[in-house]
LUMMARSE-434394 format. One line per field, with one value per residue (C-alpha): residue number from 1; residue in one letter; chain; y negated, z, x. Coordinates in steps of 0.2 Angstrom, whole numbers. Layout:
REM LUMMARSE-434394
pos = (NUM, ...) $
code = (A, ...) $
unit = (A, ...) $
py = (Y, ...) $
pz = (Z, ...) $
px = (X, ...) $
This chain:
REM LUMMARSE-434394
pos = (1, 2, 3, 4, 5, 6, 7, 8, 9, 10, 11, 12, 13, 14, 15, 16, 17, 18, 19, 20, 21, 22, 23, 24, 25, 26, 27, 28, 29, 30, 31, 32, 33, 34, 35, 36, 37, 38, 39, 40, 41, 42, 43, 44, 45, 46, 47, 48, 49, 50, 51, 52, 53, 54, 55, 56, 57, 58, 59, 60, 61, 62, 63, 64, 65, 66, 67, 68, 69, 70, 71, 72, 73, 74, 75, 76, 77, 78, 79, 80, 81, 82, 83, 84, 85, 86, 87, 88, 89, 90, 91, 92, 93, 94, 95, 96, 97, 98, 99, 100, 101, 102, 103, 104, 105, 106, 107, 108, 109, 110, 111, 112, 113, 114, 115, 116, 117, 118, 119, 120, 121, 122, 123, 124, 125, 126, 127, 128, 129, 130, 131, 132, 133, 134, 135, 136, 137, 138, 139, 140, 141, 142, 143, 144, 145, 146, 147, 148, 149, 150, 151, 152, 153, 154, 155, 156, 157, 158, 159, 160, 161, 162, 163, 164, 165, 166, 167, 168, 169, 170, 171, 172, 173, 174, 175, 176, 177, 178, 179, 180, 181, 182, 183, 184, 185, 186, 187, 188, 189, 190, 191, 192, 193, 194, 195, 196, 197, 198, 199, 200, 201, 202, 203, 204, 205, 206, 207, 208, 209, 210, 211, 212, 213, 214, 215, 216, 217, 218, 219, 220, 221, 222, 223, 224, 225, 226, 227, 228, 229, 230, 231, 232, 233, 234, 235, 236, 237, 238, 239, 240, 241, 242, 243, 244, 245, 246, 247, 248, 249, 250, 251, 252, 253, 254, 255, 256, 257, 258, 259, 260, 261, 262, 263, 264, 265, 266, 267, 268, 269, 270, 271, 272, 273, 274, 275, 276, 277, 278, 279, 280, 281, 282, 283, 284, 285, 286, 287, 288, 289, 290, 291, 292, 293, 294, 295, 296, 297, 298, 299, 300, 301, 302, 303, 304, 305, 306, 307, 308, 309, 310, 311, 312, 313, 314, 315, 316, 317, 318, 319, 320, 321, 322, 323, 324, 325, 326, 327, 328, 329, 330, 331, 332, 333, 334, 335, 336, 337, 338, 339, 340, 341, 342, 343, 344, 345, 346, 347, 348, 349, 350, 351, 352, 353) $
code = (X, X, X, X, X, X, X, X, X, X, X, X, X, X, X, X, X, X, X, X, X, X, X, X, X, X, X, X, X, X, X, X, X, X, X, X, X, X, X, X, X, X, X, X, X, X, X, X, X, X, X, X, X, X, X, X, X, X, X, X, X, X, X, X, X, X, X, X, X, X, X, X, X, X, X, X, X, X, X, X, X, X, X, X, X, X, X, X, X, X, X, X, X, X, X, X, X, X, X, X, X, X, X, X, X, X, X, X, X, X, X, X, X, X, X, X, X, X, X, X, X, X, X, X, X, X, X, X, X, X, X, X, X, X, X, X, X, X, X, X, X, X, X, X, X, X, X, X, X, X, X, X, X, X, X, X, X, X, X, X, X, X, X, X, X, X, X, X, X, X, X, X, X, X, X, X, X, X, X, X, X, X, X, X, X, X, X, X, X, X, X, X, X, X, X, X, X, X, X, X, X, X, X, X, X, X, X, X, X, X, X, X, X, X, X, X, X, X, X, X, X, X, X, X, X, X, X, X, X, X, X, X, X, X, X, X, X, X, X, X, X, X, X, X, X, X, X, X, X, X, X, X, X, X, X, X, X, X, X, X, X, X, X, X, X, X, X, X, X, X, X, X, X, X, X, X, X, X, X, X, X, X, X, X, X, X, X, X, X, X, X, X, X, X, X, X, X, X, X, X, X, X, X, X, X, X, X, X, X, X, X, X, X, X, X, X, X, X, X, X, X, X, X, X, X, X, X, X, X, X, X, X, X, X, X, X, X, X, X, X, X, X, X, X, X, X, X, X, X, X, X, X, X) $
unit = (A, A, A, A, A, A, A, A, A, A, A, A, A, A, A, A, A, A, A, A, A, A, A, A, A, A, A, A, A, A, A, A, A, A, A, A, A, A, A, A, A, A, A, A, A, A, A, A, A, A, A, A, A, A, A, A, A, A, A, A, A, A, A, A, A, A, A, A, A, A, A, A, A, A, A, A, A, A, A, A, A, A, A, A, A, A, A, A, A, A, A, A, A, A, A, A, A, A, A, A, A, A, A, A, A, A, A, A, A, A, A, A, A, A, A, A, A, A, A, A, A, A, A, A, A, A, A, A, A, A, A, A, A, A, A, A, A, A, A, A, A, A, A, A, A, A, A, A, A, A, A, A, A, A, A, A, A, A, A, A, A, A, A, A, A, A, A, A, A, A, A, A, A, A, A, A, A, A, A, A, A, A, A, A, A, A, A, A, A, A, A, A, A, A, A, A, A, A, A, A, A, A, A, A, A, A, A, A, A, A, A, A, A, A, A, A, A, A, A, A, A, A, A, A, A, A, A, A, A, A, A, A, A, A, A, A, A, A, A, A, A, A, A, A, A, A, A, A, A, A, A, A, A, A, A, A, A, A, A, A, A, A, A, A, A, A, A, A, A, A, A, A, A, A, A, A, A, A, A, A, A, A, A, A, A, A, A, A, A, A, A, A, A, A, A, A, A, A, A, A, A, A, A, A, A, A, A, A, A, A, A, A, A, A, A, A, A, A, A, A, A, A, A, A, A, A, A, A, A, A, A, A, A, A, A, A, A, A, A, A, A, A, A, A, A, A, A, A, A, A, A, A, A) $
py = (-43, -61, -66, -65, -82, -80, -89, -81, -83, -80, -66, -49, -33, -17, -2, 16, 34, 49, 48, 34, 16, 5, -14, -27, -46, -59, -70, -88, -91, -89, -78, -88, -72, -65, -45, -37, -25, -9, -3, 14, 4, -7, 5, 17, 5, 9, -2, 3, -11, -5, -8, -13, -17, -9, -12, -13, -5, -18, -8, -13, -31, -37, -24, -33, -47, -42, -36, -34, -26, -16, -7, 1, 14, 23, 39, 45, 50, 41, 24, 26, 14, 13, 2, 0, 0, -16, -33, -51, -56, -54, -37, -30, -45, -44, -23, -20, -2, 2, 18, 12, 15, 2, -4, 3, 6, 21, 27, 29, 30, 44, 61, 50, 37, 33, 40, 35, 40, 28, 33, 39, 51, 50, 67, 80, 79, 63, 65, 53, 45, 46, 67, 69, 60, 58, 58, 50, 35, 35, 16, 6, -10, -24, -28, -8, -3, 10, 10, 22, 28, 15, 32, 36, 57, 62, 59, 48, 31, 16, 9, -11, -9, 1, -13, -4, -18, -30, -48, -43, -26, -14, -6, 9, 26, 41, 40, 23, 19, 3, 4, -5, 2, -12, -20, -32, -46, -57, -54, -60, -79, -70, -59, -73, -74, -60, -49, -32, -33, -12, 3, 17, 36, 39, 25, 13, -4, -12, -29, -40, -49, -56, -50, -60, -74, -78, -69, -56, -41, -35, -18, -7, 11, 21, 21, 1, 1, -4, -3, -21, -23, -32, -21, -5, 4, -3, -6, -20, -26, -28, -36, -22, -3, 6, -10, -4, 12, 22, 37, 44, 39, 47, 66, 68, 86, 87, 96, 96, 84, 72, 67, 78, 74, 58, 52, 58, 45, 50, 44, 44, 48, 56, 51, 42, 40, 25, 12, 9, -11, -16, -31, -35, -55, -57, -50, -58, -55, -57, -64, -48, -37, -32, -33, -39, -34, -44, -36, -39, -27, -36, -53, -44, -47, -34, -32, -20, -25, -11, -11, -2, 0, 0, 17, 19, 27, 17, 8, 5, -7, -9, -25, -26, -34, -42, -19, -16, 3, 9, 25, 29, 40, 49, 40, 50, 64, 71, 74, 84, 73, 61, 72, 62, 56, 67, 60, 63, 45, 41, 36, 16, 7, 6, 26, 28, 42) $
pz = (-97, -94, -95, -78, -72, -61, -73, -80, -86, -104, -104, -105, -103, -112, -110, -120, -113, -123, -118, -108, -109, -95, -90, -81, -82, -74, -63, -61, -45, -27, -12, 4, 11, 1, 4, 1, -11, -6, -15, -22, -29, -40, -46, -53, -68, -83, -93, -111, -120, -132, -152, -155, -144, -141, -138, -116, -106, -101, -86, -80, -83, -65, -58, -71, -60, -46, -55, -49, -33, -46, -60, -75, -88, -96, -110, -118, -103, -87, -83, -70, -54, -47, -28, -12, -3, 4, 0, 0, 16, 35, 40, 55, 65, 73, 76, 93, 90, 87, 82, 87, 66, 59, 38, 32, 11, 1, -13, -25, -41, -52, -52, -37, -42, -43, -59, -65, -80, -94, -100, -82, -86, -75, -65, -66, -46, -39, -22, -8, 5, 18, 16, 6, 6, 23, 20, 6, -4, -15, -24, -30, -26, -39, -27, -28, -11, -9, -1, 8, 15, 26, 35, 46, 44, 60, 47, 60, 66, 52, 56, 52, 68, 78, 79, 68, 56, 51, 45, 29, 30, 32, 45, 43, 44, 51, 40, 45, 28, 24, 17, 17, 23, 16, 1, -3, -9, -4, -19, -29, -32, -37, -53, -58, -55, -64, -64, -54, -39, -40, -45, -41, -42, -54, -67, -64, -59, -41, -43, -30, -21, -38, -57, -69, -71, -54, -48, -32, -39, -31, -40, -32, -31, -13, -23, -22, -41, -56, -73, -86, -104, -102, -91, -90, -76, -61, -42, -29, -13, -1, 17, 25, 22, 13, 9, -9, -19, -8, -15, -35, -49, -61, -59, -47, -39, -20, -11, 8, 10, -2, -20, -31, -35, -27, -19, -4, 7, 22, 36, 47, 63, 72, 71, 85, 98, 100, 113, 123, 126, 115, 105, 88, 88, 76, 62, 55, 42, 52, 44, 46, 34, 49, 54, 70, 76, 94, 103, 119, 134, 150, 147, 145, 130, 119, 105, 89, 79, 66, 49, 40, 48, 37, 38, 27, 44, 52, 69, 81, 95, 110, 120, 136, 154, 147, 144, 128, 120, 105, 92, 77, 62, 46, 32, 25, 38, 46, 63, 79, 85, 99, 116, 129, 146, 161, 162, 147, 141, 125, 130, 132, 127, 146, 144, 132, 135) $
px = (-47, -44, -25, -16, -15, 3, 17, 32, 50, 49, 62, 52, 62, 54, 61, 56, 62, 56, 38, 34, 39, 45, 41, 49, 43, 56, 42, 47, 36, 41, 32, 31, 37, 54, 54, 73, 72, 83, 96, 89, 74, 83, 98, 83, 79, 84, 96, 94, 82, 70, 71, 54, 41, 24, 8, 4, -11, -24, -21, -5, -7, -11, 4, 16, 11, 20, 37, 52, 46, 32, 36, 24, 26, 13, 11, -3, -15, -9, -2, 12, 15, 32, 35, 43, 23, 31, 20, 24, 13, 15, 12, 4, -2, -19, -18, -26, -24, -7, 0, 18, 22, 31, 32, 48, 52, 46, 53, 36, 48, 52, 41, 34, 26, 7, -1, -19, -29, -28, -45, -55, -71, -87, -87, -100, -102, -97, -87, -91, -78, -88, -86, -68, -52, -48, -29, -18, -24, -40, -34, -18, -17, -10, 4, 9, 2, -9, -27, -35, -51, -57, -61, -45, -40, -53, -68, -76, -68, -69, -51, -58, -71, -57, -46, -31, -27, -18, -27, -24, -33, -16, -7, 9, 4, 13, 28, 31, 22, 11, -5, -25, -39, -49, -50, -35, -44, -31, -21, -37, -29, -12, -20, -33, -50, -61, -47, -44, -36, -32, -38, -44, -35, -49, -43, -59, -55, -59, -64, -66, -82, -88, -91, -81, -94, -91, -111, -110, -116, -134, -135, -119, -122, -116, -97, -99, -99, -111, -110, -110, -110, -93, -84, -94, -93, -82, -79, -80, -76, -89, -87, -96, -94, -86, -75, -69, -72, -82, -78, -77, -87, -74, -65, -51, -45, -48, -34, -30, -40, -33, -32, -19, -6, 0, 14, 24, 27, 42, 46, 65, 57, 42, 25, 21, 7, -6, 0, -14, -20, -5, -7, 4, 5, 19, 31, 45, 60, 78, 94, 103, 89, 81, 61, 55, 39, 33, 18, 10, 3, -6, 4, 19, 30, 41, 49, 55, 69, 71, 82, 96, 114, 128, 130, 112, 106, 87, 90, 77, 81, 64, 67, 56, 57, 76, 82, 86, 84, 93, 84, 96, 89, 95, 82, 68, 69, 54, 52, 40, 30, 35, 32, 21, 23, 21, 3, -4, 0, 13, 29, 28, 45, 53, 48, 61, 75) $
């Protein structure tokens, strides 16, 4: 793998526990968006410094890349990814099809982080995406957001054509989660050319729209992967469908629907409804900690200013036609689904109780 080309401080923090070891590099360059990072994500490192060093996974090089916001450890079968699911770009901007989720932090730390074979093996009966793993993730980006099925959970609509993402291939899911549906080739300049831009749950790489030598691949099976004498076998990205892995060239367990195990993403509130004709043209950072989402519906404008309270509790507060609307949640608590109008039609902001 070719050396990440993204500079670093010279301080390198290695950290041992009893069977796995942790990593944190001090990065020297800036996002053009900063991203805050909460409070339970950075008081779970731990501070004990390791003795001696040891040797790293090739695997966790282009997630180093992205540290403070992702962390590594490995042991001797699994390489382990720990992050917010919050990158360093402008979210959401561009969905025509809007669920009415918004990004909020997840804690994918601990017994939840991301784990992925450090050695994959090729399976006996490949599974496919366009048939399995409707829910849940099936890659990891670099940047530690997950990637799912370009396939959304009915097994039918391919989220790109449908108008659901963002112009960088994401959108938040039902627990208010972000995550791509498409491959992230965006983050290709941040890890270096010829280096992975992610991985896939079955511990093969997903390379970008090129091999290494720069040349676009012409033989990728239905899984959008090959095999090379340099990098055996391998994903890529593609413009078209399936976008990334298109399912698994290697073993994974299948289980409701998803790959097992993987992280449990929660959200404060209920899943919400799609917002018909709704537009999202912009999404910033606030002074105050809090996000601001602007969307548009028949020329109208509104607004979605969400964040944490000093209480640690999630505020939501809907601006439309010059009313403003306040929703307060307990974080990470799961709720019913948002009841509909008495038409049929989800509840649209000046609906709000």
């Amino acid at each position: 793998m070719r050396r990440i080309s993204i500079k670093y401080s010279l301080g390198l923090l290695i950290v041992l526990s009893s069977q796995c070891v942790f990593i944190s590099r001090v990065k020297a360059q800036d996002y053009t968006e900063s991203r805050r990072v909460p409070s339970w994500f950075k008081e779970s490192f731990i501070s004990e410094t390791a003795s001696q060093e040891t040797k790293l996974p090739d695997q966790i090089a282009i997630y180093n890349a992205f540290s403070p916001t992702v962390r590594t450890r490995w042991d001797e079968h699994n390489f382990y990814i720990e992050s917010n699911g919050i990158p360093h770009h402008r979210m959401m901007v561009g969905i025509t099809a809007w669920q009415q989720q918004v990004p909020l932090p997840q804690n994918y730390t601990g017994k939840n982080a991301w784990s992925i074979p450090l050695k994959p093996v090729p399976a006996a009966k490949p599974l496919s995406a366009k048939t399995h793993f409707f829910r849940g993730a099936i890659a990891l980006a670099a940047n530690g957001v997950p990637i799912f099925n370009p396939i959304k959970n009915d097994g039918v609509t391919d989220t790109y054509l449908a108008g659901e993402l963002d112009e960088f291939g994401g959108h938040s899911g039902r627990a208010d989660d972000y995550h791509y549906h498409t491959a992230p080739v965006h983050l290709q300049k941040l890890v270096g050319e010829g280096n992975p831009i992610g991985y896939a749950l079955d511990g093969y790489p997903l390379y970008g729209y090129t091999d290494q030598d720069g040349t676009t691949p012409k033989d990728l099976d239905s899984f959008n992967g090959h095999t090379t004498k340099a990098l055996g076998y391998h994903y890529h990205a593609t413009k078209g469908y399936p976008y990334l892995n298109g399912g698994f060239h290697g073993q994974v367990t299948e289980k409701g629907g998803q790959v097992d195990p993987q992280p449990r993403a929660q959200g404060p509130r209920e899943a919400t409804e799609p917002l018909r004709g709704a537009t999202i043209v912009n999404f910033t950072e606030m002074p105050n900690g809090h996000s601001l989402l602007t969307y548009v519906i028949n020329n109208d404008t509104y607004k979605v200013e969400y964040g944490p309270t000093k209480e640690g509790k999630i505020v939501f507060i809907f601006t439309s036609h010059g009313k403003t609307k306040v929703e307060t949640y307990e974080p990470t608590r799961q709720r019913r689904p948002r009841p509909r109008g008495d038409d049929g039609e989800p509840r649209r902001p000046e609906d709000r109780p």
